[in-house]
N, C-alpha and C positions, 0 to 999 in steps of 0.2 A: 504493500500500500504506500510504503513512503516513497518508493521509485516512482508509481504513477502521479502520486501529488505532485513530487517535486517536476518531473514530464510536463503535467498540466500546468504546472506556473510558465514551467522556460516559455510552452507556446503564446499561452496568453499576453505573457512580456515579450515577445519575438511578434505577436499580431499589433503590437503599439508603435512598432517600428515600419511595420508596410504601410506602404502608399493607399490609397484610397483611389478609385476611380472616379477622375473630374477633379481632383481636390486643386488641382492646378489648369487655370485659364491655357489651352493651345495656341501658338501661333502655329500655322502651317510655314511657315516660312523658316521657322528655324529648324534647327537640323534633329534629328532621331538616331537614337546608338542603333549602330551597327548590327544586324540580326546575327545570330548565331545559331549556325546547325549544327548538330551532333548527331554521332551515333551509338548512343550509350544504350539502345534498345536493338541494336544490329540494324535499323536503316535509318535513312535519314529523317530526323524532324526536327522543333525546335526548342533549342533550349529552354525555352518558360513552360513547352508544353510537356513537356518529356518528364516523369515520374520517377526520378532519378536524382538525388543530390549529385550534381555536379559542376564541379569550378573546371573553368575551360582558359588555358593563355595562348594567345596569340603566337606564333611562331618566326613572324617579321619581329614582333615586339620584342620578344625573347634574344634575336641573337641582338636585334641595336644595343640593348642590355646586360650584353657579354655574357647571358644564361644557357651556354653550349651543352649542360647535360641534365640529364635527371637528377642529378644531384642539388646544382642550382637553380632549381625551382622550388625547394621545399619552402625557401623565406618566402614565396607567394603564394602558397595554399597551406593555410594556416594547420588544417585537418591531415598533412602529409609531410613525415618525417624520415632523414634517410642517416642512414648508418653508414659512415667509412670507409677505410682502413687503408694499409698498404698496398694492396691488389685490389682490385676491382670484383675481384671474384669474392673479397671476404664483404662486398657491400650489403645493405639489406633495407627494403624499404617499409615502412608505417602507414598505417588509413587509422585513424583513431584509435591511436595507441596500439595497434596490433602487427606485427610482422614477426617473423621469425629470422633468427641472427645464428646461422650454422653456416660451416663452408662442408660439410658433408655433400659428397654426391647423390645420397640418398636420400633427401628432406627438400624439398617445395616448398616455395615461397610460400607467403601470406597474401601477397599482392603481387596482383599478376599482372605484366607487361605484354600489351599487344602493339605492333606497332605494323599498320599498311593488314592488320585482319590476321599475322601471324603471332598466336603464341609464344612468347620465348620463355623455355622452362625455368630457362637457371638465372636468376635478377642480375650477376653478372656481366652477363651479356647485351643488356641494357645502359649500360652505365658511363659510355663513353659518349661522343661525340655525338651530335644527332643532326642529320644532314637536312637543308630543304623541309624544313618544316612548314604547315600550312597551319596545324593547333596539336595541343595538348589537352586530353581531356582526362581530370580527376575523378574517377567516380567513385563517391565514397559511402565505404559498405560493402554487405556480401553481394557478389556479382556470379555465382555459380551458376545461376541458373541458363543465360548466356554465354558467359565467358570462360567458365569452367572452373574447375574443381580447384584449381590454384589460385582461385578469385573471393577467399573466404572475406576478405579484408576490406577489397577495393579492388582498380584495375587503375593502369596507365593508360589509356586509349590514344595513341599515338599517329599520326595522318601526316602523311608527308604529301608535297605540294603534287598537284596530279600536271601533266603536260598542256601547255594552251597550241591553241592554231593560228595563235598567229606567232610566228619567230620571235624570240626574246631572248637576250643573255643579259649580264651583267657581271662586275668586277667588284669585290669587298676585300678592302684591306682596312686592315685594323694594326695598333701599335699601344702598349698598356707598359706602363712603368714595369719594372724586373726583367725588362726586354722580354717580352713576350707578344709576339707576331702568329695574324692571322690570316690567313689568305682561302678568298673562297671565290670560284670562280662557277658560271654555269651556264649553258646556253639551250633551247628547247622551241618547237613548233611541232611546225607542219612536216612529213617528210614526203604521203601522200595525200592528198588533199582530200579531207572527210573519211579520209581512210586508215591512213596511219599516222600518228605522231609520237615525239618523242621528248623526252629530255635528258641531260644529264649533269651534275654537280660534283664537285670536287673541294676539297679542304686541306689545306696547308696551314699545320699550326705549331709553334714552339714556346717553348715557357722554361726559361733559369732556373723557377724557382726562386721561394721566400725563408728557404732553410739553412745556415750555414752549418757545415761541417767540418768542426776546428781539429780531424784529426788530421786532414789534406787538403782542408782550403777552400774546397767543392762547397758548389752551392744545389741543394737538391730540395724535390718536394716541385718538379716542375714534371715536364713534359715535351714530347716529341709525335704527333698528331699526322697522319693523312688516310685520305681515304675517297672514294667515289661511288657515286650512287647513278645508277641510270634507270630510267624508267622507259616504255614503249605501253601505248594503249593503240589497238588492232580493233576497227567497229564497221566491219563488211557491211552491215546494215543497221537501220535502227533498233534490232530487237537483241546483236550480239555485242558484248564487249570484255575484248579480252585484255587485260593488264598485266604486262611483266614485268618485273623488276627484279635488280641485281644492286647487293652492293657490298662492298669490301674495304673495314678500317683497318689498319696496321698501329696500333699506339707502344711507345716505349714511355711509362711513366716511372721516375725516383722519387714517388714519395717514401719518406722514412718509414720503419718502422715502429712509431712513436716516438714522440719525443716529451724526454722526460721532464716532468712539469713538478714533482715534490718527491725528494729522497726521503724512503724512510727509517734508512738506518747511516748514522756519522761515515761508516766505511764505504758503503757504494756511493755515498754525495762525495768523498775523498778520491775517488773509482773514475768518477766522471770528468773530475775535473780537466779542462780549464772550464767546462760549462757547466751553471747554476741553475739550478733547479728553477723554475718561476711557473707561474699559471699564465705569465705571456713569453715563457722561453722558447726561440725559433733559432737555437742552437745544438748539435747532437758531437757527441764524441767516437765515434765507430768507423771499425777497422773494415769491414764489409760493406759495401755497397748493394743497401735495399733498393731492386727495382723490378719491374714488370717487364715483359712484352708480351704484347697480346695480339690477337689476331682472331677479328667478328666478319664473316663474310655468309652470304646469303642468295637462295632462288627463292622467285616465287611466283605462280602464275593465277590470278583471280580471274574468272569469266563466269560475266555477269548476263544472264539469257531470260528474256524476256519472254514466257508464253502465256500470251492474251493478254491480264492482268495479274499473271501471277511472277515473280521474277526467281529464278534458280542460280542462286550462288556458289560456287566453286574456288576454294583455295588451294593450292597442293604447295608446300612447303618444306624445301632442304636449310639447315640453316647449321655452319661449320663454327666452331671455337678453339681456336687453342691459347693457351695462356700459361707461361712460364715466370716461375716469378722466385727471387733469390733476395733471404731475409737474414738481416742480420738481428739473432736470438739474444744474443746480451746486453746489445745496447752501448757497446762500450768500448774503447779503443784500443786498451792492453788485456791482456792476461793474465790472471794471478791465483794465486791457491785459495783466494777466499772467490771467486768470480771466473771461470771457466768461460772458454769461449763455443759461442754455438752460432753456428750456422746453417738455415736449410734452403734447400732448391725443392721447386714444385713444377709437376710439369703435367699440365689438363690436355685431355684433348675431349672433345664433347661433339657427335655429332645427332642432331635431332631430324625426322621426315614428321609430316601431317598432312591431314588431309583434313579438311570439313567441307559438307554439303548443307547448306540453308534453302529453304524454300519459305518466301515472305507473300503474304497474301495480299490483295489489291484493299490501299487504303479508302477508308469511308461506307464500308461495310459492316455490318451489325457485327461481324465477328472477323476480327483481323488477327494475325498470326504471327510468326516464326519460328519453325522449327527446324531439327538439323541433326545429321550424324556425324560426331567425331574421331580424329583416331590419331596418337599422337607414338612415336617412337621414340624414347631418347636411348641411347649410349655414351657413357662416360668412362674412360680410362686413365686414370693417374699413379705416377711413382713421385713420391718425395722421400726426401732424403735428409737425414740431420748429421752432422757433424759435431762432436764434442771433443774440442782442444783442453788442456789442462796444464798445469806446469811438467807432468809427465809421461802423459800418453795420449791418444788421440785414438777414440771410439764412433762409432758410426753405423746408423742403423737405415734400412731402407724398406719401404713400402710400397707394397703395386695393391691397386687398390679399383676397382670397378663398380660400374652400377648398372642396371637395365631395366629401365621403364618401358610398358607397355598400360594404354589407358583407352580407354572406349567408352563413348559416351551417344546416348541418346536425348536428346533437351526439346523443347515446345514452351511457348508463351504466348498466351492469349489476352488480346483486350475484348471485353464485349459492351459495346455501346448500346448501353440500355436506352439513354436518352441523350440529344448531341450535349452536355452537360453533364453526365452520369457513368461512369464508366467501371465496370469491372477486372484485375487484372489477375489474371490464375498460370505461373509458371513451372514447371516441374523440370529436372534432369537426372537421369539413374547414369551412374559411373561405376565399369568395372574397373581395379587397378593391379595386375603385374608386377612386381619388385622384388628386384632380387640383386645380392652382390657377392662380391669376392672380394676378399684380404688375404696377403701375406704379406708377412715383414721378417724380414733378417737382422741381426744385430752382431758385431764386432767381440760384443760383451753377451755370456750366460745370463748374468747379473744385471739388477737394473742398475742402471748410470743415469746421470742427473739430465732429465730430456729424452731419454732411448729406453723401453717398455724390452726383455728381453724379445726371442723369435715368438709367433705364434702365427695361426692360421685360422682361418673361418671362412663361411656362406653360409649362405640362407638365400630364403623367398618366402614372399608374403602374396597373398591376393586377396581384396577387400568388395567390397559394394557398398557403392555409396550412393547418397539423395541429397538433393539441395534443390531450392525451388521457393519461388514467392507468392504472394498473395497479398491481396488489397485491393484497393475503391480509388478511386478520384472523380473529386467534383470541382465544374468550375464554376466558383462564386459570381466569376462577372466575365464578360468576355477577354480582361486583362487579368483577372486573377484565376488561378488555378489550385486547387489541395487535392493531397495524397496522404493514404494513411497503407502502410505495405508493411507485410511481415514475410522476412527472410529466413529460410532455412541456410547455412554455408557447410561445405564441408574439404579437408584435405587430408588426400589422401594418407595413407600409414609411411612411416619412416625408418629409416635406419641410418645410425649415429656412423661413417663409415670415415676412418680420418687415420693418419699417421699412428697413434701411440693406441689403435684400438685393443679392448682387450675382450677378455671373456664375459667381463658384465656387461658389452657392450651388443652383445648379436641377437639378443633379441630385438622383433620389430618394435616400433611404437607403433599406439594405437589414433588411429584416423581421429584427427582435431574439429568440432562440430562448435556449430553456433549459430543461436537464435538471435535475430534482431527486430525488433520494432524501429518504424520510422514514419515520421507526419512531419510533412513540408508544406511551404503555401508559395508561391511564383507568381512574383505581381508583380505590372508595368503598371505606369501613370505618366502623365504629362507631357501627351503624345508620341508615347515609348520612348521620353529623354531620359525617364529613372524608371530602373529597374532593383526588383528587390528579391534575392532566395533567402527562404527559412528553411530549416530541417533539424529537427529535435529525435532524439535517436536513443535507444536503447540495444545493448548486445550484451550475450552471454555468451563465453566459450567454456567448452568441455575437452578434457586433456587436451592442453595448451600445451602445444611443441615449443619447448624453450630451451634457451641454455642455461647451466648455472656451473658458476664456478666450481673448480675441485685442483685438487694437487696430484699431478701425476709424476713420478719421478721427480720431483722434488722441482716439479715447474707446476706453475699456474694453468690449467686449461679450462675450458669450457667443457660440458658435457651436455649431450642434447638427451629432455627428458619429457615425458608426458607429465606436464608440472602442475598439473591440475585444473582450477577451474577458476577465471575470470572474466571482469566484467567491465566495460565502459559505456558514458554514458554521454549526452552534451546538446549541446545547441550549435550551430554553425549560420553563418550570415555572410551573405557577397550582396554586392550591391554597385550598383554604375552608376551616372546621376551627367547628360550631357547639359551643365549647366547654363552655358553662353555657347554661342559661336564657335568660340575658343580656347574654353575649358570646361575638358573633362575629369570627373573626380570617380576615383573607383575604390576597392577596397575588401576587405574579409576579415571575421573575427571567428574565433572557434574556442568552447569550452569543450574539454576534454577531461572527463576523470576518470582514469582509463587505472582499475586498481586489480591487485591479487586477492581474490576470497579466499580460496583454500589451497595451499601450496602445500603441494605430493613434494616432500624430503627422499632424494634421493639416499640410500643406504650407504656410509661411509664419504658424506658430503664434506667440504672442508670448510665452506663459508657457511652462515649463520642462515638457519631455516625459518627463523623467527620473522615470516615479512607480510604473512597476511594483512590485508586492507593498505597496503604499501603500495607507490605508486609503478606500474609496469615500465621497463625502460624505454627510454627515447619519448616519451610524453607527458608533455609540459598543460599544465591544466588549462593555461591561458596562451592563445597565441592570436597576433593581429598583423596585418598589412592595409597601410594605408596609400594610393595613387594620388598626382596629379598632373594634367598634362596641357600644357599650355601654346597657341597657335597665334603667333601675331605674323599677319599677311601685311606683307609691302608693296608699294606701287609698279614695282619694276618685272612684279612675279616670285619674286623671293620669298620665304615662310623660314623665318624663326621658330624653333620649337625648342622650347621648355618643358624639362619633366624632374621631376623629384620622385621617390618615394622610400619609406621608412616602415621595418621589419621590426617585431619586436615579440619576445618571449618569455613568460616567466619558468621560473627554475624546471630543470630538468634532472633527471636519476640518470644513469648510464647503464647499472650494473642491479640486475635484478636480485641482487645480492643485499643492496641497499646497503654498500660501501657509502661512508661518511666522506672519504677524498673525492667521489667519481658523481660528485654534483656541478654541474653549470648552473651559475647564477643567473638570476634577467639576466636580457643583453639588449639591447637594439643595435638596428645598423641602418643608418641612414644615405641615401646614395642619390646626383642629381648628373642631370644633363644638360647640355645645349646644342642647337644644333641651325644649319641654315641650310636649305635645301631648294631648289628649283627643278620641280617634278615635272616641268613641260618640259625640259632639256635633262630631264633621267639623271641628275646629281645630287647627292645630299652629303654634308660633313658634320662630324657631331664627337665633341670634347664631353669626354665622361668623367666624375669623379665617384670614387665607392668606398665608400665606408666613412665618409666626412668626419665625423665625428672619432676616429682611430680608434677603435673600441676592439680592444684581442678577448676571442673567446676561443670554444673549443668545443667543435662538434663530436666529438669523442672523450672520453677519458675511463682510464682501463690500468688494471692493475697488475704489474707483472712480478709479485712479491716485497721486493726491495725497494721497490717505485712505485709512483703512478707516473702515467704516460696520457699523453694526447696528441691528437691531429691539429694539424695546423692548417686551416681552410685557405683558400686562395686570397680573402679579404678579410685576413687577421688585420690589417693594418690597412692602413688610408692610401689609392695609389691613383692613379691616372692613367686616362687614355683617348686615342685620338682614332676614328674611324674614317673612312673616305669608299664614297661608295659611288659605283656610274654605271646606269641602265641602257643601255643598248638593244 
């Protein structure tokens, strides 16, 4: 009862803040925001009408904004939080406090990335550079019933720009303080006329780095970027269209392996020196060099077939990964009897096939549809390897390590228009899941050594069946207001903990992670669709929560992935756009989140404290906001000045579900502005950015590696500049 009370107030207080229809006099002559289509329901509609919480960013706006990956968007969708690290592969993304944080090959996201209709299983694989974008869609909450079973949480809806007919390229160069250069270049049309077109995109990007490393001087925590995307759309007539595309990024990034921000014992702060512990330190002492290379490349072919009014979609999906990556384990520059040196190399390779069929029914019929069969193949292959120096021996252990996913799914969702104002929505999807892996590992050492598990061996296989699917109403109040009241089922699939130092308490599966959500939104336009307003008030329950929790293995700090029990988050979320003048628009989003653990399953022989019930889950911050402004002053000659600001702000965050006292970020905000002068009749525009005005160091990680704590150092720890130059041809 006290959940839905306190439910029933957020909306009440979330309906004070919608616009009223007519509360504001029309001019026709002034301007109206930009429509926005989505396809958070699998076709296109529009965003106020679509029964879906979702915050959607521009893809032009994005890159002028220096926001090149999934990572740098989370400061704009309050509701979406993203996890780290040294490799890309150890990243992991948040919808309302929910994601899961394993580099296992065996365990599924929380939040699932689709980008161009194709699933990508591993969130890694997402996390780099994102070429040609047209939007980004948030959609936040379980998404299963659509988008699948890796969709408990939320989804990334990802759309890159499709090819026009009439011939276009363009040239973007960019230059940002730490020497860091961007180069994007891309041209596309017609190749036969109404027949065939194409296009294609390329990226050239390097970055220093904002990290010094006083053991040789190097400056690291940067990067080395390229990659090309081409697209072709094939439409013999108006009922076929067939869409191919390909694309292939190459990245070498250095960022560190943490950097150490509070020693906690006199001897490892004496270890580190000449560098000082701080919570704004962007100095490291280490004799190895942490860095990545990675390699994301991709087919895919959509054909989209029109028969009468009913349309039949077709995906079929290769998508390759490899990703090597060399860390340095201690942190640290010398050697010594109290501090051993460790070093490991990882080397993925991951290749996925799918296929989905959708069949979408002709809209404005009492009973509209989408349904579809899916099928999706992963294989994962990895050896890592550690290395343990000592003042007198040198030990070393190696792991080959595999995974194989097989997943099948049948899904349908229906709207039934009762009345054109009344609508009923009933979705269902049954998933069966395959899994199964293999471990061995070798060791130098019988005995355990400090990092190195001695030899041992395992497999297994699991297969599950699983359900997720939604249901709810929506009515619209007024032709510009719309409400939705939807209950979700989510589900993902079962797991296994499959990593370097596995051991025997480790083979068995976990059990398939479920969750219930409620959700009532209202989507309201006024003043002749200048301001627009979303509400969405939300409840979720999860049931065995795939999680990590810290433990001591060899006399190192690890994670250990566990069915950790059962939690719950709850919140209100608010976006909103407001074209106020002419020439400025004001936009924005605010999110409560109290995303906590009710009952935490102790794993047996756990090293960190179990004591965390009603504690907050990590990486969500109870309050988070973004506020826009963007401003347009026109000149007589054809020129446009454009001004933009805006400011990110969050309160405290947890790191470590352990509910460590060092692995808190405090508030922070970051405020960041632009300018810019542009003449769009002759296809040029130049624009001077500044980010982080306010120099405010924080730290999107922090993590405990015994003797330390450790964090990330984000690319806009510190206040920097940059200068872009762009020309349309």
């Amino acid at each position: 009862m006290h959940t839905l009370q306190r439910s029933t107030f957020l909306i009440l207080a979330g309906l004070t803040a919608l616009p009223v229809g007519g509360a504001f006099a029309a001019d026709e002559q002034e301007p109206t925001l930009k429509s926005v289509t989505v396809t958070a329901t699998r076709r296109e509609e529009s965003l106020q009408k679509v029964p879906v919480a979702v915050s959607v960013l521009d893809g032009e706006q994005l890159e002028r904004d220096n926001r090149n990956g999934v990572a740098s968007i989370a400061q704009q969708v309050p509701s979406l939080n993203f996890r780290t690290g040294a490799s890309n592969k150890d990243t992991s993304l948040f919808v309302r406090g929910v994601g899961t944080i394993s580099t296992s090959p065996g365990v599924e996201p929380t939040v699932a990335t689709v980008i161009d209709g194709v699933v990508y299983a591993r969130p890694g694989q997402a996390t780099l550079d994102l070429l040609d974008l047209e939007r980004i869609e948030v959609l936040r909450g379980p998404q299963g019933t659509l988008f699948g079973k890796n969709a408990s949480a939320g989804v990334l809806n990802i759309t890159s720009k499709a090819p026009t007919a009439e011939t276009h390229g363009y040239v973007d160069q960019s230059f940002y303080s730490g020497n860091e250069s961007r180069t994007r270049f891309g041209i596309g049309g017609s190749l036969v006329p109404d027949v065939l077109k194409g296009s294609i995109s390329t990226l050239f990007g390097s970055y220093d780095g904002n990290v010094d490393n006083k053991h040789n001087g190097q400056e690291v925590n940067g990067y080395n970027h390229k990659g090309i995307r081409g697209k072709l759309e094939f439409t013999p007539n108006d009922d076929v269209k067939l869409t191919l595309i390909a694309d292939y990024m190459q990245s070498h990034d250095d960022a560190p392996n943490g950097v150490v921000s509070k020693s906690l014992t006199p001897a490892f702060a004496n270890a580190l020196s000449p560098v000082r512990a701080s919570s704004d330190n962007r100095d490291i002492n280490t004799d190895t060099r942490t860095h990545v290379e990675d390699t994301n490349k991709g087919l895919s072919a959509q054909l989209d077939w029109n028969l009468g009014d009913y349309t039949l979609t077709s995906i079929t999906a290769w998508r390759g990964w490899d990703n090597n990556q060399y860390q340095d384990g201690d942190r640290l520059g010398t050697i010594t009897a109290a501090f051993p040196g460790t070093a490991d190399k990882g080397e993925l390779e991951f290749n996925q096939y799918s296929q989905e069929l959708r069949l979408a029914s002709p809209k404005g019929e009492f009973l509209e549809y989408v349904g579809g069969l899916f099928y999706m193949h992963g294989k994962d292959e990895e050896t890592y390897q550690r290395t343990l120096t000592t003042t007198t021996r040198t030990d070393r252990g190696i792991a080959d390590y595999s995974s194989t996913n097989d997943s099948y799914a049948v899904f349908g969702e229906t709207t039934l228009n009762f009345t054109s104002r009344f609508r009923g929505i009933a979705g269902l999807r049954y998933t069966h899941d395959d899994l199964k892996y293999d471990h061995r590992r070798v060791s130098t050492s019988t005995t355990t050594v400090s990092g190195i598990q001695p030899a041992t061996s395992s497999s297994g296989s699991v297969d599950e069946d699983g359900w997720s699917g939604r249901l709810g109403v929506q009515y619209d109040l007024t032709d510009s207001i719309t409400s939705y009241l939807t209950h979700s089922r989510g589900y993902k699939g079962p797991a296994y903990n499959v990593f370097f130092n596995m051991q025997p308490r480790d083979t068995d599966a976990l059990k398939p992670e479920t969750s219930n959500t409620w959700e009532a939104g209202i989507k309201a336009s006024a003043w002749n669709n200048r301001l627009t307003t979303n509400l969405a008030v939300f409840h979720s329950d999860y049931d065995n929560y795939q999680a990590n929790f810290f433990d001591t293995v060899a006399g190192q700090v690890v994670t250990r992935l566990i069915n950790a029990g059962s939690v719950s988050t709850e919140g209100v979320e608010l976006d909103y756009a407001l074209q106020a003048t002419q020439q400025l628009k004001l936009s924005g989003a605010l999110a409560y989140t109290r995303a906590r653990i009710d009952e935490f399953a102790c794993p047996p022989g756990a090293a960190a404290s179990c004591n965390v019930n009603g504690k907050p889950l990590p990486f969500s911050p109870d309050w988070k906001s973004y506020v826009r402004a963007d401003y347009t002053i026109p000149l007589d000659n054809g020129l446009d000045i454009e001004l933009g600001t805006d400011y990110s702000w969050q309160s405290e965050v947890q790191y470590d579900i352990s509910q460590n006292v060092d692995t808190k970020q405090g508030a922070y905000g970051i405020w960041n502005a632009s300018v810019a002068l542009a003449d769009y009749s002759n296809g040029w525009r130049v624009a001077v950015l500044a980010k982080n005005l306010a120099d405010k160091s924080y730290s999107p990680l922090l993590a405990s590696g015994g003797n330390y704590i450790y964090r990330a150092v984000p690319r806009d720890d510190e206040r920097y500049f940059g200068v872009q130059l762009r020309k349309d041809f």
